[in-house]
Every structure is written in structure tokens, then in C-alpha cells.
N, C-alpha and C positions, 0 to 999 in steps of 0.2 A: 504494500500500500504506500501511496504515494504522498508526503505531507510537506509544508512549506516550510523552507528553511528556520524559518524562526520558529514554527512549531518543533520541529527537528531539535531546535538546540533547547527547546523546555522540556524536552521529552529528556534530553542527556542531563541536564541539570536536577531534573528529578529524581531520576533514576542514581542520579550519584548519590544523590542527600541522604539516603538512607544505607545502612550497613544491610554489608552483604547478609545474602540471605533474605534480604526484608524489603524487598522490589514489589511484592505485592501490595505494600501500602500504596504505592504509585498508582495504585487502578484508578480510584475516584479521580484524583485530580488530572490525568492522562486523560480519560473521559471528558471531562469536564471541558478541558482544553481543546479536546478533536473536534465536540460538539460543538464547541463556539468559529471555529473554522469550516467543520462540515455539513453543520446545519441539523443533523442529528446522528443516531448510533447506528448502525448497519450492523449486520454481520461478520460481513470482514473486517471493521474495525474494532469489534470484538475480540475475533481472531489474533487479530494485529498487538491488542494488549495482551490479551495470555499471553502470547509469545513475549513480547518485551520483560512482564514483569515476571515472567516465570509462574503463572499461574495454569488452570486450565481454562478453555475457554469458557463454560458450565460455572465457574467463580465469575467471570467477568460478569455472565448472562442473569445472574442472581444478583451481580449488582445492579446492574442497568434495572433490574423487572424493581427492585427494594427504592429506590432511590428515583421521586416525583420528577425531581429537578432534570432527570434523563431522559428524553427522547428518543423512540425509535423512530418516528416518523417527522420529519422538517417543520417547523416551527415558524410563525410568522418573524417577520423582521425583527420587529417588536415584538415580545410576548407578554401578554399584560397578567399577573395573576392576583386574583382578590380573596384575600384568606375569611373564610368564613366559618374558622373554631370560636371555641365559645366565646374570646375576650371578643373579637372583633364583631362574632354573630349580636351578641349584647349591643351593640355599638351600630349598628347597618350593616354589617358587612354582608347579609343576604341582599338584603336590597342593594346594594351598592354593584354585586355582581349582575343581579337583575340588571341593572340600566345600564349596568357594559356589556351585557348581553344586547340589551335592545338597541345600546349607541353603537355597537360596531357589526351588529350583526350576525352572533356568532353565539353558539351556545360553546358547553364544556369540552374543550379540547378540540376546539375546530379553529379552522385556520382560514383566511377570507381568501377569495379566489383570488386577487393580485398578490398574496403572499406578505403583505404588508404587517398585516395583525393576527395574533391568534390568541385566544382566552381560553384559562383555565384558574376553576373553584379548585384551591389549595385549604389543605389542614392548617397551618398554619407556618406562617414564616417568622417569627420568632420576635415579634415587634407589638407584642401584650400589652404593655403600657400608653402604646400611642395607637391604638382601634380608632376605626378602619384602618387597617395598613393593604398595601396592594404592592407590588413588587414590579415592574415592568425592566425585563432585562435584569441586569446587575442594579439596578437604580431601586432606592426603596424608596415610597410616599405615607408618611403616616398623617394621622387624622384626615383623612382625605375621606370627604365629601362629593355630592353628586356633579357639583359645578367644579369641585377642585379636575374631578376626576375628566369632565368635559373641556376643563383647558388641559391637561395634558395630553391627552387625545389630540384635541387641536393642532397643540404644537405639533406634534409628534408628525400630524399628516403635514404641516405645513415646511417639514423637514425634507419634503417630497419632491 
């Protein structure tokens, strides 16, 4: 499998950090890193980490299925996700997915036909104290609101 230089050398830098023997801690964040370059997990790039981190491929495929944050299938540009466990459920966060449902078109884990956006109801992303929290990409929004949640949106197509 074929990866781009700078993935290549995080892949080496990972893979050092840890004492021999202990390469399989490399899986998540290997993952993590391919996804964000490949758009999501494949099988061959499953394959591709057993082999690197010395694992089997069946460990890799238990982390990919364990772990929300992991795509098998491409992801909108943007992934918008709105956590709807109790702190946030308490707070809107049902509704809050409801109207990212309805503002972008999309129910749970679908992705809009130009590939732009894709929405997914999450257990929680670990931002309890500031309900609603919603996560879009790497970027996290807390107490966000219907209209916060429609200017980010906005922006986000305006970035288009």
C-alpha cells in the first residue's frame, strides 16, 4: 500500500516510540493517521497495519469495529458529530442532532451526495461540563446551540 511521504515518516516515528516488542500500541494512532489521509479504513489498510505493527490482521479489524471514531466507509469532508449521552441529552443535544439532521440533510451516518458533510449521533465525546458539545473534525464546539450550530454550518459551506 501506497502512503504519502509525510504519512510514511509518522508511521516511522511511531513505530520507533515505542520499545521493541510493543508496535502494536501503534495501531490506533496508525489508523487514525491513514484515515485522515485516506478518507477511511479499507481492508488493505488493515492488512497494511498488522503487518507494520506486528499484529494480526483480526486485532486491527477488532479495533476498527471497537472504536466510533473509525470509518470503514468515506466520510464527508466535514464530519459533524453531536453527542447525545446523558450530560448533553439533558442539555439538547437530541434536538440539536434533530436540526443537523434537518439542516444538512442527513440522518445517522450518512454522508450528502457532494461528499461535503456527513453526520453522526455519538455516545459521547468527553466535553460533560460544556453540553451540547458536537465535535466537527478535530475541532470541538461546546454549548452550542441551534443558531451557534447554523453558523458553523454556514461557515463551513462558505469555505466552499
Amino acid at each position: 500500500m501506497t502512503f504519502s511521504p509525510e504519512l510514511e515518516s509518522k508511521f516511522a516515528k511511531l513505530l520507533e516510540s515505542y520499545p521493541t516488542g510493543r508496535t502494536r500500541s501503534a495501531v490506533i494512532p496508525m489508523l487514525l493517521f491513514a484515515q485522515d489521509e485516506l478518507g477511511h479504513i479499507s481492508n488493505e489498510l488493515i492488512e497494511e497495519v498488522a503487518r507494520r505493527c506486528k499484529v494480526t490482521p483480526l486485532q486491527v479489524d477488532e479495533v476498527v469495529g471497537y472504536y466510533s471514531m473509525l470509518h470503514r466507509k468515506p466520510m464527508g469532508q466535514y464530519h459533524v458529530q453531536v453527542c447525545t449521552n446523558i450530560s448533553c441529552l439533558l442539555r439538547g443535544g437530541e434536538e440539536l442532532f434533530e436540526h443537523a439532521s434537518k439542516t444538512l440533510g442527513l440522518r445517522h451516518k450518512e454522508v450528502a451526495p457532494d461528499g461535503q458533510f456527513s453526520l453522526e449521533e455519538v455516545e459521547c465525546i468527553g466535553a460533560c461540563s460544556w453540553a451540547p458539545a458536537i465535535q466537527i473534525n478535530y475541532d470541538f464546539h461546546h454549548h452550542v446551540t441551534e443558531e451557534k450550530l447554523d453558523g458553523l454550518i454556514a461557515e463551513l459551506r462558505k469555505n466552499q
